[in-house]
SELUM-973520 format. One record per residue (C-alpha): z, x, y; residue number from 1; residue in three letters; chain. Coordinates in steps of 0.2 Angstrom, whole numbers, always signed. Layout:
# residues N
+-------+-------+-------+-----+---------+--------+
|    zz |    xx |    yy | num | residuo | cadena |
+-------+-------+-------+-----+---------+--------+
|     Z |     X |     Y | NUM |     ALA |      A |
...
+-------+-------+-------+-----+---------+--------+
***
This chain:
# residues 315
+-------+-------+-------+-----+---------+--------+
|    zz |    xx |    yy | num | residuo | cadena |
+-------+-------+-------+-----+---------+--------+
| +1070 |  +593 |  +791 |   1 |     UNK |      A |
| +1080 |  +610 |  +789 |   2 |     UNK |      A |
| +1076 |  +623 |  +799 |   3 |     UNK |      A |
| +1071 |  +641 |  +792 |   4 |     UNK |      A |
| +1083 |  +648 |  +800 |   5 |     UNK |      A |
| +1097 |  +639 |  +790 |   6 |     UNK |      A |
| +1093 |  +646 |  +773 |   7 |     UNK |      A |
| +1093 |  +664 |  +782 |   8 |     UNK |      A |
| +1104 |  +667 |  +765 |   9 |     UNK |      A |
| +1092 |  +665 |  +752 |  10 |     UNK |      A |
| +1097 |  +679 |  +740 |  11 |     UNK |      A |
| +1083 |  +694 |  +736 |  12 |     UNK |      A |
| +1083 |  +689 |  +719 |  13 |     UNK |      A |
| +1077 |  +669 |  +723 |  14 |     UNK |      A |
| +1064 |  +675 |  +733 |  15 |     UNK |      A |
| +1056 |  +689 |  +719 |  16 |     UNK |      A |
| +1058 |  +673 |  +707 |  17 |     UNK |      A |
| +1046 |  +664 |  +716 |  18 |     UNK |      A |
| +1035 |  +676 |  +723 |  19 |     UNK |      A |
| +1032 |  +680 |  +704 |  20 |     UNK |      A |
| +1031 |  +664 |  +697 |  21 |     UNK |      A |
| +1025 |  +654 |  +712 |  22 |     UNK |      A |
| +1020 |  +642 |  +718 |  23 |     UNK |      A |
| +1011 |  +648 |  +737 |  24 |     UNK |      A |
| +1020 |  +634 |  +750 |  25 |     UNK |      A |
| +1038 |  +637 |  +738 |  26 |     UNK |      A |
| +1037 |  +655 |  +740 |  27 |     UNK |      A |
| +1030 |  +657 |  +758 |  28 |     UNK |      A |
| +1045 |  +644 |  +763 |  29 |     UNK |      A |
| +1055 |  +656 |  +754 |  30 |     UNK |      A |
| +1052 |  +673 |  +764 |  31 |     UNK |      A |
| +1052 |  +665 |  +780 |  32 |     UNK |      A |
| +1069 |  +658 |  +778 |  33 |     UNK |      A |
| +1075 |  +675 |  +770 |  34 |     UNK |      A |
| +1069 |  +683 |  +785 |  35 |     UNK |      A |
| +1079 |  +670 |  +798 |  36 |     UNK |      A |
| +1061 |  +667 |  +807 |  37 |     UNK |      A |
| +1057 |  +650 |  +816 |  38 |     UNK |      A |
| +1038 |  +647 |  +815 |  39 |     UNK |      A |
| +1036 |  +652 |  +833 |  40 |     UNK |      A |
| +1042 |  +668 |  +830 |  41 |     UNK |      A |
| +1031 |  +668 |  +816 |  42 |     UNK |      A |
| +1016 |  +663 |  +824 |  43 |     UNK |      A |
| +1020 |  +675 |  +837 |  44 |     UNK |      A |
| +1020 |  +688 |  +828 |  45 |     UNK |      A |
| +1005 |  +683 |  +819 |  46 |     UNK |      A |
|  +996 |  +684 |  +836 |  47 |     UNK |      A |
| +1003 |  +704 |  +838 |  48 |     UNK |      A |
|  +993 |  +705 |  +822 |  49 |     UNK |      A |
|  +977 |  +698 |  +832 |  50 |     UNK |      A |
|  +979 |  +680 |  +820 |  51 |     UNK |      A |
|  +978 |  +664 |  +827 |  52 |     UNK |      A |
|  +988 |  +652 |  +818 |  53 |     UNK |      A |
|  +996 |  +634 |  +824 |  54 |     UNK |      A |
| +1014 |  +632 |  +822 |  55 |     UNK |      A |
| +1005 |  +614 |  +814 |  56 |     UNK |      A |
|  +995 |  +624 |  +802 |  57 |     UNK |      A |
| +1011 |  +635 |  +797 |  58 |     UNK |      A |
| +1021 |  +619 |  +793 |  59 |     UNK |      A |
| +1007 |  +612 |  +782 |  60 |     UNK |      A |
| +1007 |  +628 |  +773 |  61 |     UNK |      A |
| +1027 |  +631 |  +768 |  62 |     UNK |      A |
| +1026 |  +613 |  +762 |  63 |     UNK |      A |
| +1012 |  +612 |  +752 |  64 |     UNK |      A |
| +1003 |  +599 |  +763 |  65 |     UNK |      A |
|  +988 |  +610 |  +765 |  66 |     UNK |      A |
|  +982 |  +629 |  +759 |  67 |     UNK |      A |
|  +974 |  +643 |  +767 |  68 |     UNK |      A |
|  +956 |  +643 |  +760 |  69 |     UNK |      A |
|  +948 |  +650 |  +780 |  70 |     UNK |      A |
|  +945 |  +669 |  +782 |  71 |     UNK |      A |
|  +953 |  +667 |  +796 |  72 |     UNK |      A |
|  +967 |  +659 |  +789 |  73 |     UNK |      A |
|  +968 |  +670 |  +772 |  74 |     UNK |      A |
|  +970 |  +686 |  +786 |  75 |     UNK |      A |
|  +985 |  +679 |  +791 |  76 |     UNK |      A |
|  +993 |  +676 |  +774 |  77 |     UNK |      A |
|  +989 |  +697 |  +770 |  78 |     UNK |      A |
|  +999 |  +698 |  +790 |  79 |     UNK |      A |
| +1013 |  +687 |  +783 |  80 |     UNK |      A |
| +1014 |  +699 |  +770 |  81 |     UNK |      A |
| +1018 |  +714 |  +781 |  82 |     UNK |      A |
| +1027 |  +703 |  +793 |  83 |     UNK |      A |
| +1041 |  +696 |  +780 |  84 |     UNK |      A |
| +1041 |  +712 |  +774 |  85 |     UNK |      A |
| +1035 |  +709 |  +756 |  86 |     UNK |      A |
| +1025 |  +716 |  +744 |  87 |     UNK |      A |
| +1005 |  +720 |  +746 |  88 |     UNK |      A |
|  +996 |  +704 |  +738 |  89 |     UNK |      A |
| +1009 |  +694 |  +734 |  90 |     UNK |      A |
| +1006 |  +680 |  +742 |  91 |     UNK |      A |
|  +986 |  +680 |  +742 |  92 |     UNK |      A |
|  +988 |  +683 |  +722 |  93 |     UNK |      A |
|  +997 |  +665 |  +721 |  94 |     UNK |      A |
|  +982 |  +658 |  +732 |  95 |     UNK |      A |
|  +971 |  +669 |  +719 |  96 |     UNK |      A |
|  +980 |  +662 |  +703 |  97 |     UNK |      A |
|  +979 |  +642 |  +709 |  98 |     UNK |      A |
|  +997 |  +645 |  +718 |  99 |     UNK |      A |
| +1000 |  +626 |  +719 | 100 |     UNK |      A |
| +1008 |  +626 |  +701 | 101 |     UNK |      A |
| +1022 |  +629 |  +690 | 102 |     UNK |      A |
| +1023 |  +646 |  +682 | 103 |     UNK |      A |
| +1009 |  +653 |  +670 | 104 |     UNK |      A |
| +1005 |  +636 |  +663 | 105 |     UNK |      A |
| +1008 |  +621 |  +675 | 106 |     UNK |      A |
| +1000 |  +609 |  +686 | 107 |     UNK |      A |
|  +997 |  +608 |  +704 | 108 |     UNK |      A |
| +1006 |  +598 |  +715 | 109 |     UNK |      A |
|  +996 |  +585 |  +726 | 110 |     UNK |      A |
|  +988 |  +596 |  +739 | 111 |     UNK |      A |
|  +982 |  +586 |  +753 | 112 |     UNK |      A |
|  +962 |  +586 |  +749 | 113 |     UNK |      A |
|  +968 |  +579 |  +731 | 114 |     UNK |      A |
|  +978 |  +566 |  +740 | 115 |     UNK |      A |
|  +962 |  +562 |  +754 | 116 |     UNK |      A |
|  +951 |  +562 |  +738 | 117 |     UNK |      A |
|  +961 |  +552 |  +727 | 118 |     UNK |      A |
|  +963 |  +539 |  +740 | 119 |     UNK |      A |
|  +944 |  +537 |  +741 | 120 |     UNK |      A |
|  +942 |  +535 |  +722 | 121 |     UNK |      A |
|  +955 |  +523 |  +724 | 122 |     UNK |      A |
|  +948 |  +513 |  +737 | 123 |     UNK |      A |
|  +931 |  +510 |  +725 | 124 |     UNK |      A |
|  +943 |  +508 |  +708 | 125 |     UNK |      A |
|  +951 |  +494 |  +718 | 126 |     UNK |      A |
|  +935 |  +487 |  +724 | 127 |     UNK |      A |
|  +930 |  +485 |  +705 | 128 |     UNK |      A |
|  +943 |  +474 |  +702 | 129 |     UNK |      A |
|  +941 |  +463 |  +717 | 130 |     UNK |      A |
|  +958 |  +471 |  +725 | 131 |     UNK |      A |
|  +957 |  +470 |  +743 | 132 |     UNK |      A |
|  +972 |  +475 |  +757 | 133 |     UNK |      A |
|  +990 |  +470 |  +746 | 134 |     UNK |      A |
|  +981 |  +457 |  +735 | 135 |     UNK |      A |
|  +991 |  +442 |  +745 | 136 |     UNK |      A |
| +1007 |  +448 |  +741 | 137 |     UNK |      A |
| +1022 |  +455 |  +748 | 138 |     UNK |      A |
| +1034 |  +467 |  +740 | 139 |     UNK |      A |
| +1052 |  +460 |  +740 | 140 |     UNK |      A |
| +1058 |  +474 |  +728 | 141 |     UNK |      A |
| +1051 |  +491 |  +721 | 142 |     UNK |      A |
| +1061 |  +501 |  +709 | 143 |     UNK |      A |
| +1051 |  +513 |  +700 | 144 |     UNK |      A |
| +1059 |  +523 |  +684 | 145 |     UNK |      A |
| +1049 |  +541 |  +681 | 146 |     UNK |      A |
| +1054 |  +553 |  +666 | 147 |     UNK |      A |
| +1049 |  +569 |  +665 | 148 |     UNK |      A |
| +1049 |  +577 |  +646 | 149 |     UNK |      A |
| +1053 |  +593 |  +636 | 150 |     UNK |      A |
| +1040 |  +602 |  +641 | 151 |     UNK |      A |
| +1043 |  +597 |  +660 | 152 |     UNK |      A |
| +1026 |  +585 |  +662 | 153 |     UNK |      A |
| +1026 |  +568 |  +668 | 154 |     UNK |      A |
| +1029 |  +558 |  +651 | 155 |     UNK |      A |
| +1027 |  +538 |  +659 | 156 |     UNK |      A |
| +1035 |  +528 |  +672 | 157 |     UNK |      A |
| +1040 |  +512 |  +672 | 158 |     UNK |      A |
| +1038 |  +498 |  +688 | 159 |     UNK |      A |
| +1050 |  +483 |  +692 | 160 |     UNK |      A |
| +1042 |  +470 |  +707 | 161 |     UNK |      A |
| +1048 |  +458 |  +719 | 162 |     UNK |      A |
| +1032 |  +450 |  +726 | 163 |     UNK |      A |
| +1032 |  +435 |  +738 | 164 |     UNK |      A |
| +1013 |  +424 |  +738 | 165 |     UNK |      A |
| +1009 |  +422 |  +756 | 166 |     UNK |      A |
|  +994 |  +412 |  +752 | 167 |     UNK |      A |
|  +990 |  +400 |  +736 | 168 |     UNK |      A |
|  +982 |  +405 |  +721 | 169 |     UNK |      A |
|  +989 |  +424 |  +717 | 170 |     UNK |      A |
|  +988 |  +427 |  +701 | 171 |     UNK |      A |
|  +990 |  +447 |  +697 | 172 |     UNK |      A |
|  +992 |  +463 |  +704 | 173 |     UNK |      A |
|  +982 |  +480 |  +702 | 174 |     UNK |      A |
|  +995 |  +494 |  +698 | 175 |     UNK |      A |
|  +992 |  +513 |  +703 | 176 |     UNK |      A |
|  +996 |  +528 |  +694 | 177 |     UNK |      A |
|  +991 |  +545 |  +698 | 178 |     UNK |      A |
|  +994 |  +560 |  +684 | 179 |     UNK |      A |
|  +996 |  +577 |  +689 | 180 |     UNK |      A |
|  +982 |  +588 |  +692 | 181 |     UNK |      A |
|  +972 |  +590 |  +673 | 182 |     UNK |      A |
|  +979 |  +573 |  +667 | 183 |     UNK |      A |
|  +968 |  +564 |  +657 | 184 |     UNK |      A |
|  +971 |  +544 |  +662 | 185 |     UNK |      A |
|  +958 |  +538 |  +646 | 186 |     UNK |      A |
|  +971 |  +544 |  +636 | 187 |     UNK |      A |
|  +985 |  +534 |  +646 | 188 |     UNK |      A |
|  +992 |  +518 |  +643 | 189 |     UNK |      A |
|  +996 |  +504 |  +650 | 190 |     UNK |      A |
| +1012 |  +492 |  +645 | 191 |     UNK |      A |
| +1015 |  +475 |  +650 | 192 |     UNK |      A |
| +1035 |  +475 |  +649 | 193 |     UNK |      A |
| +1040 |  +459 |  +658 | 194 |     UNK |      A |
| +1031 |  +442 |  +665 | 195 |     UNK |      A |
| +1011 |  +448 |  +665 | 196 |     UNK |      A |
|  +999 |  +455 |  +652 | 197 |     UNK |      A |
|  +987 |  +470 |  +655 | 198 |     UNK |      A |
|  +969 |  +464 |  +662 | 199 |     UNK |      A |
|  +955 |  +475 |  +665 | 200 |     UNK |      A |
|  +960 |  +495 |  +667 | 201 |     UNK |      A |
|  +949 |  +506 |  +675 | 202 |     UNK |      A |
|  +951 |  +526 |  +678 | 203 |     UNK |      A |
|  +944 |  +540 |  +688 | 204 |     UNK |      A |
|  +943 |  +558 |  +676 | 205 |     UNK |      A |
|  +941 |  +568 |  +691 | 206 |     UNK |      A |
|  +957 |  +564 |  +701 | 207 |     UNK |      A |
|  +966 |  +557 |  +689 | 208 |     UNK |      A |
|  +969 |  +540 |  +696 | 209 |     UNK |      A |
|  +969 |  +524 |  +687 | 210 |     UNK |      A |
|  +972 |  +507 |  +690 | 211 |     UNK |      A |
|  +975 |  +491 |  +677 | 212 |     UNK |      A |
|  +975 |  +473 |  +683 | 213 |     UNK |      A |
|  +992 |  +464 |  +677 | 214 |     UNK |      A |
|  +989 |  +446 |  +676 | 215 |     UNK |      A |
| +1004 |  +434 |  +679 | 216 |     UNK |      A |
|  +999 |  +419 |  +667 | 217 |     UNK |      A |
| +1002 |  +409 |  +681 | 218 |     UNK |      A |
|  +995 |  +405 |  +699 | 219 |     UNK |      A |
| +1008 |  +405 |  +714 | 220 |     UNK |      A |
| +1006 |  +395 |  +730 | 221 |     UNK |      A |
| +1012 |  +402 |  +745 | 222 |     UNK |      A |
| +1030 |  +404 |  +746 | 223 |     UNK |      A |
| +1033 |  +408 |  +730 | 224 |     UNK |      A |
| +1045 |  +425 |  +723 | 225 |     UNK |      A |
| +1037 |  +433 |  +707 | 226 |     UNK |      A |
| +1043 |  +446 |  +695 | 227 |     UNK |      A |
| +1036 |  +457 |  +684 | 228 |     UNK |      A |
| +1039 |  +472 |  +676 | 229 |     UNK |      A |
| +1027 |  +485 |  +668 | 230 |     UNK |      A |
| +1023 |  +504 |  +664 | 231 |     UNK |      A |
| +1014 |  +518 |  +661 | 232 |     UNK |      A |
| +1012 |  +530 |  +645 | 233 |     UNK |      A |
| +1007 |  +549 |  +655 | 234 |     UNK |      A |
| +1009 |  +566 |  +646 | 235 |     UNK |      A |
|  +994 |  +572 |  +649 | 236 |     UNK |      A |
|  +994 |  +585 |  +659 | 237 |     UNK |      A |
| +1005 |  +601 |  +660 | 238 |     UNK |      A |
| +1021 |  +605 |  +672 | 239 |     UNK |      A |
| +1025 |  +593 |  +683 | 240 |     UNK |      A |
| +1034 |  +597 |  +702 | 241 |     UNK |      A |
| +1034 |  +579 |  +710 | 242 |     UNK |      A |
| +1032 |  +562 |  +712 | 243 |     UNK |      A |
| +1028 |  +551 |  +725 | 244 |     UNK |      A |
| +1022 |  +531 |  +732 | 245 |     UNK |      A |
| +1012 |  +526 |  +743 | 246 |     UNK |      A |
| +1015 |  +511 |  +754 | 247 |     UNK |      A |
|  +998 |  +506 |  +765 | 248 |     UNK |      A |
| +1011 |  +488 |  +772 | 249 |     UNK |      A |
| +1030 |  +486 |  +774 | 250 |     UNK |      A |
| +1042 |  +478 |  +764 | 251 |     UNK |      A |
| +1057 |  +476 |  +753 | 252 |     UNK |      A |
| +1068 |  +489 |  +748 | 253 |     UNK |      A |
| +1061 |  +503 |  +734 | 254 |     UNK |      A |
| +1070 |  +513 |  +724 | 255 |     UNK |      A |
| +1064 |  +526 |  +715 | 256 |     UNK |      A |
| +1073 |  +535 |  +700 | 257 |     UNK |      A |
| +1068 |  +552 |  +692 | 258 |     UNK |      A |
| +1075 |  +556 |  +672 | 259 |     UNK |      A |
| +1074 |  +573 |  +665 | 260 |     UNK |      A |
| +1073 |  +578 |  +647 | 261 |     UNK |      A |
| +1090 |  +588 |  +644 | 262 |     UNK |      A |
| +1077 |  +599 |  +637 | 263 |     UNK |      A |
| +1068 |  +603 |  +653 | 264 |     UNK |      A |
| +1082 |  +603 |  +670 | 265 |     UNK |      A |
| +1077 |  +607 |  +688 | 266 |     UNK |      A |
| +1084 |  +621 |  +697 | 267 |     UNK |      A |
| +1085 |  +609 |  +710 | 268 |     UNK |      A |
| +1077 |  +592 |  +718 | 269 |     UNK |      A |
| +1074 |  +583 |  +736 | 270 |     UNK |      A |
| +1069 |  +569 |  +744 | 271 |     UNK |      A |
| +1055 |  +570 |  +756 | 272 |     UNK |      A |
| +1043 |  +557 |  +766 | 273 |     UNK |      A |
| +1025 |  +559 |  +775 | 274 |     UNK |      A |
| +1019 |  +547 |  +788 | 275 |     UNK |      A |
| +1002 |  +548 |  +781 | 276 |     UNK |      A |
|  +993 |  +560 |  +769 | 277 |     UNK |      A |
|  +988 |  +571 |  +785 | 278 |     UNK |      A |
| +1005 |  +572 |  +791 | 279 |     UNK |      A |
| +1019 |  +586 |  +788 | 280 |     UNK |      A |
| +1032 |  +583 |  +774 | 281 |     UNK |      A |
| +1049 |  +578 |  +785 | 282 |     UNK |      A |
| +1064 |  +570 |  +780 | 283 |     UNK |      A |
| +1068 |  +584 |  +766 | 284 |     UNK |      A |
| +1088 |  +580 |  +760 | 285 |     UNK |      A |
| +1093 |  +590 |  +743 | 286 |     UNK |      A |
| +1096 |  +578 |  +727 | 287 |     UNK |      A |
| +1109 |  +581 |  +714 | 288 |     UNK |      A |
| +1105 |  +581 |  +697 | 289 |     UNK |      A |
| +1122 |  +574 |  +690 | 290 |     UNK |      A |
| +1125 |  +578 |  +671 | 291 |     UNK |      A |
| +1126 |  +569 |  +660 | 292 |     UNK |      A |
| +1112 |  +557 |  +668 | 293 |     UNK |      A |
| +1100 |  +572 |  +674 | 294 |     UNK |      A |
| +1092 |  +561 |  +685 | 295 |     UNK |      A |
| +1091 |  +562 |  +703 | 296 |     UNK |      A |
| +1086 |  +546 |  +713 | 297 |     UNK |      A |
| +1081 |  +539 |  +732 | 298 |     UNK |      A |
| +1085 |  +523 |  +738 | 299 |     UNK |      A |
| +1074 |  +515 |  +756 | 300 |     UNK |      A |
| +1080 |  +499 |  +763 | 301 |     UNK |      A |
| +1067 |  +495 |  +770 | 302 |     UNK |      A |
| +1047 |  +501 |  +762 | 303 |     UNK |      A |
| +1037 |  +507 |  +781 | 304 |     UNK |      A |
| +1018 |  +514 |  +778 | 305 |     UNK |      A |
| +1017 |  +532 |  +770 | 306 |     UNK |      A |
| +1023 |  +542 |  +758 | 307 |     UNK |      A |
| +1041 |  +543 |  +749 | 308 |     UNK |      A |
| +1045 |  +557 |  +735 | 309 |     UNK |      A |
| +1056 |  +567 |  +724 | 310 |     UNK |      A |
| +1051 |  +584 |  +721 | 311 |     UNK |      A |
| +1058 |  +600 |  +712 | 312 |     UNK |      A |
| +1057 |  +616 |  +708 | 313 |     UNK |      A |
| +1060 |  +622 |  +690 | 314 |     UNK |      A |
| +1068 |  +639 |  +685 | 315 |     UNK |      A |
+-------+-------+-------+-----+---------+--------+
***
């Protein structure tokens, strides 16, 4: 992970764009790099203003893994204010406004309650369809292929798998998608592309979450390789600023591939990857966005349990 202290550079001009247009953990990362401060001399300071604020809880904050909600903790956002010297209510007005979004008109991000509730939800959705730990399967290969359309929302994805059986009788997986916050999975769809036809698909309104049974047509003994290929038809919800996987076992290499309309390009793009859903955001590397592609990828050798993303911030 970068240190604040090495974007000490930012210009004025970056930092009033996104303390306009938001959202709260882009624009709070923003004025503490401006201002050259590591986040024990933030918190220092913080404590001068008689807030008590972890160096933990700071983190969470400028990456959008958590959000002040606490009247303790919205006190010290009106101190970061004065401390970073910017302008009365700018920060608390992005909290105010739903901060975790994309302009006037776009969709949060995955805060940490929404990724701690979707799991949940997920957990029972899985249960339906009889889905329990990885299914008897182990993931040789993931590459995953996500565009993002004109009017910067997640339009669909498509999913290539490796599996290997490690007992007899596997015959499908249960694929995951979860659209961005106001999404509206009823109205998704579901493509068998390759090797296996769509089962039963069930869905979550609330979080946003649904899963579909892909069924192989076939019944593997343990042993044998599989692959299968599959998407997802989104657009349903408005801006998107990231996409991530999450891995509960190890395996095979992933890869993961984000596509931009030529319509709709980032200002810019990273990687990034959580140890769990309660964990900070670490292992933030910048992405090009070469032209005439406009996509911007991630490659892991080697899937380990947590969370792997691209993420963005749009103009």
């Amino acid at each position: 992970m970068r240190h604040a202290t090495q974007h000490a550079d930012i210009p004025t001009v970056e930092l009033d764009t996104v303390l306009r247009g938001g959202p709260f953990h882009v624009a709070l990362r923003a004025a503490i790099a401006a201002r050259g401060l590591p986040l024990q001399r933030v918190q220092h300071h913080l404590s001068r203003h008689g807030v008590k604020v972890g160096v933990t809880s700071l983190s969470y904050w400028q990456q959008g893994a958590r959000r002040p909600q606490r009247p303790e903790s919205l006190r010290a956002v009106r101190a970061l204010e004065e401390i970073l010297r910017l302008p009365d209510e700018s920060l608390i007005r992005l909290l105010g406004e739903g901060g975790e979004r994309a302009g006037a008109g776009g969709a949060a991000s995955r805060s940490y309650r929404s990724l701690v509730e979707s799991t949940e939800v997920l957990d029972g959705l899985r249960a339906e369809l009889d889905w329990f730990l990885d299914g008897g399967l182990r993931t040789l290969g993931h590459h995953e292929r996500v565009r993002i359309g004109a009017r910067r929302e997640l339009a669909g994805r498509e999913a290539h798998h490796i599996v290997r059986a490690h007992h007899d009788g596997v015959d499908r997986f249960v694929a995951v998608h979860q659209g961005d916050p106001g999404s509206s999975p009823r109205d998704m769809r579901v493509r068998a592309l390759e090797n296996c036809r769509t089962g039963r698909v069930r869905w979550d309104q609330g979080t946003g979450v649904l899963v579909a049974e892909l069924l192989f047509g076939t019944r593997l003994r343990s042993g044998d390789t599989f692959l299968f290929r599959y998407g997802i038809e989104d657009g349903t919800a408005g801006a998107c600023r990231e996409y991530l996987d999450r891995f509960r076992f190890p395996g095979g290499q992933y890869a993961l591939q984000v596509r931009f309309d030529a319509a709709a390009l980032p200002l810019r793009c990273h990687r990034f990857s959580q140890h769990s859903v309660a964990a900070p955001r670490s292992g933030r590397q910048e992405l090009p966005v070469p032209r005439p592609h406009h996509c911007a990828h991630v490659v892991e050798p080697r899937i380990r349990p947590g969370i792997v993303g691209i993420a963005w911030d749009w103009e």
